[in-house]
N, C-alpha and C positions, 0 to 999 in steps of 0.2 A: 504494500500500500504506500503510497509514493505522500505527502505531504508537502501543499505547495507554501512555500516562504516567502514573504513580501517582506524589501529591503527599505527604507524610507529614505533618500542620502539629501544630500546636498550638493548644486555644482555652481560653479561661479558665469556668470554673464558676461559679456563683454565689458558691461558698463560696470562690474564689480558689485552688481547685485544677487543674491543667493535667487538661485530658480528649485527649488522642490524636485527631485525627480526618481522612481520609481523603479527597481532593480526588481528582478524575482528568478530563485534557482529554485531547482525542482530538489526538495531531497528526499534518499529516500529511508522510509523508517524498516528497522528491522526487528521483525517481530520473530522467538523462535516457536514452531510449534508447542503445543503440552506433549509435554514426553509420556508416551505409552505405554500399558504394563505389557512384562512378560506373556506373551500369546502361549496358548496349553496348546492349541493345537500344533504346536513344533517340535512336541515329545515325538519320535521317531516311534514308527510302528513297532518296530522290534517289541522296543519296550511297552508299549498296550498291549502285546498279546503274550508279554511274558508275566503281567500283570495280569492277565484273563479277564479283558477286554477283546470285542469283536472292532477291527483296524475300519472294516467295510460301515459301519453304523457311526463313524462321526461326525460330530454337526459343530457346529463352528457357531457359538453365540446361543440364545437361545429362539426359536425358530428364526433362525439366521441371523440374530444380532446380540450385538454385547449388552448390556446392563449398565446401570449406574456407573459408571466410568471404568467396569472389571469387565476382561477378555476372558471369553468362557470357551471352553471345549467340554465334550460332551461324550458318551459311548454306553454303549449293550455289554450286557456282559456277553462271552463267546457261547455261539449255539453249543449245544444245543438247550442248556438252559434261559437265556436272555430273560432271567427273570428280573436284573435289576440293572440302575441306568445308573452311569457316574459321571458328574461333572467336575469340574475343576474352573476356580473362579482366582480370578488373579488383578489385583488393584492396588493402587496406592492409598491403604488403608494403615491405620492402626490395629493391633487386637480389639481396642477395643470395640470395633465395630462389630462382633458377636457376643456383648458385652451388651447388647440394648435390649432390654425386659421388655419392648412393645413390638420386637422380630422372636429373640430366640432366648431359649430359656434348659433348663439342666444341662448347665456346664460344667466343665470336671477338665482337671488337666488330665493328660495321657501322655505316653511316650509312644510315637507314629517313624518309625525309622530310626534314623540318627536324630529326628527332629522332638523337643516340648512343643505339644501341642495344646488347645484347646476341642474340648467336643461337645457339641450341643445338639439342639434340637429347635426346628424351627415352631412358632407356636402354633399350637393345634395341630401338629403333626403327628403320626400314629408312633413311635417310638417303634414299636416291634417292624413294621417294615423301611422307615428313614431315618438317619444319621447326617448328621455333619461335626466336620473337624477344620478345625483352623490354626493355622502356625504363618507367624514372619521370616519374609528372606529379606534382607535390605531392607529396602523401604517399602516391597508388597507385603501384600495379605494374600496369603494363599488359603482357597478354603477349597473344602470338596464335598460332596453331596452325595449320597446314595439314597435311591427313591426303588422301591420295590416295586414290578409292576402289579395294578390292582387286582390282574387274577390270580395272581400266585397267592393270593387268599393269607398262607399259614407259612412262612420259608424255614428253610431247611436250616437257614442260618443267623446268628445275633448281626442286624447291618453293622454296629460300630465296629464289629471284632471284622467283618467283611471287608470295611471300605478303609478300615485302618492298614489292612493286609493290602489292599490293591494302592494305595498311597504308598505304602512302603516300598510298595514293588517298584512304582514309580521315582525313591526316592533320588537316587543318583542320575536322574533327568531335571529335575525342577532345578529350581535358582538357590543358592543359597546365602 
């Protein structure tokens, strides 16, 4: 965006009287963008299906877009189960943004990898099939989700003990 500059000067007359006269340079402003988080979907397939994620089911945002200023990636878990979906939210947050009583609530530290995390629950969510966990690399907020899909009724498995397993699997891919 360019910002045009009006110069006011002075020049002398022949007669040695001042005449007013009117300069203007263009300059130009430089603005940098807002720096971006970390993109999930750049974790290399490898590692989603050694996580036991389906590589073929990722969605980029949530149906196609990011959220409050966090770059999300998304996945199934691998057939033949595909009972539950995992995301991964990445922002330039605080912890304490899962720290808010009017989003998410039974929080508990854990240890998720090499990483101190936090795990919650978003409110009114069913605990026996959704989980979330959240830990800082840098300046992000890395958080991740696991959502059971509705017909698997009754799962085989605890999600926090699930999606802390498939985070971990991820862990030597994310930021730290």
């Amino acid at each position: 965006m360019a910002a045009l500059l009006l110069l006011a000067g002075c020049a002398s007359t022949t007669d040695g009287d001042a005449l007013a006269t009117a300069t203007s340079s263009a300059v130009a402003s430089t603005t940098n963008p807002a720096p971006t988080p970390w993109d999930p979907c750049t974790i290399p397939d490898e590692a989603i299906e050694r996580a036991g994620l389906n590589v073929g089911t990722k969605e980029s945002g949530v149906f196609g877009r990011d959220q409050n200023g966090f770059k999300i990636c998304g996945w199934e878990s691998r057939p033949p189960s595909s009972k539950y979906y995992v995301r991964v939210f990445v922002g330039f947050e605080t912890l304490d943004f899962v720290d808010d009583p009017s989003y998410f609530d039974r929080l508990q530290p854990v240890r998720v990898g090499t990483r101190d995390a936090t795990q919650y629950q978003q409110l009114a969510a069913d605990a026996a099939l959704n989980c979330g966990v959240a830990f800082v690399a840098g300046a992000e907020l890395i958080r991740a989700t696991i959502i059971t899909g509705t017909q698997v009724g009754n799962p085989p498995y605890d999600p926090c003990t699930e999606l802390n397993a498939v985070v971990a699997a991820l862990d030597s891919e994310l930021p730290t």
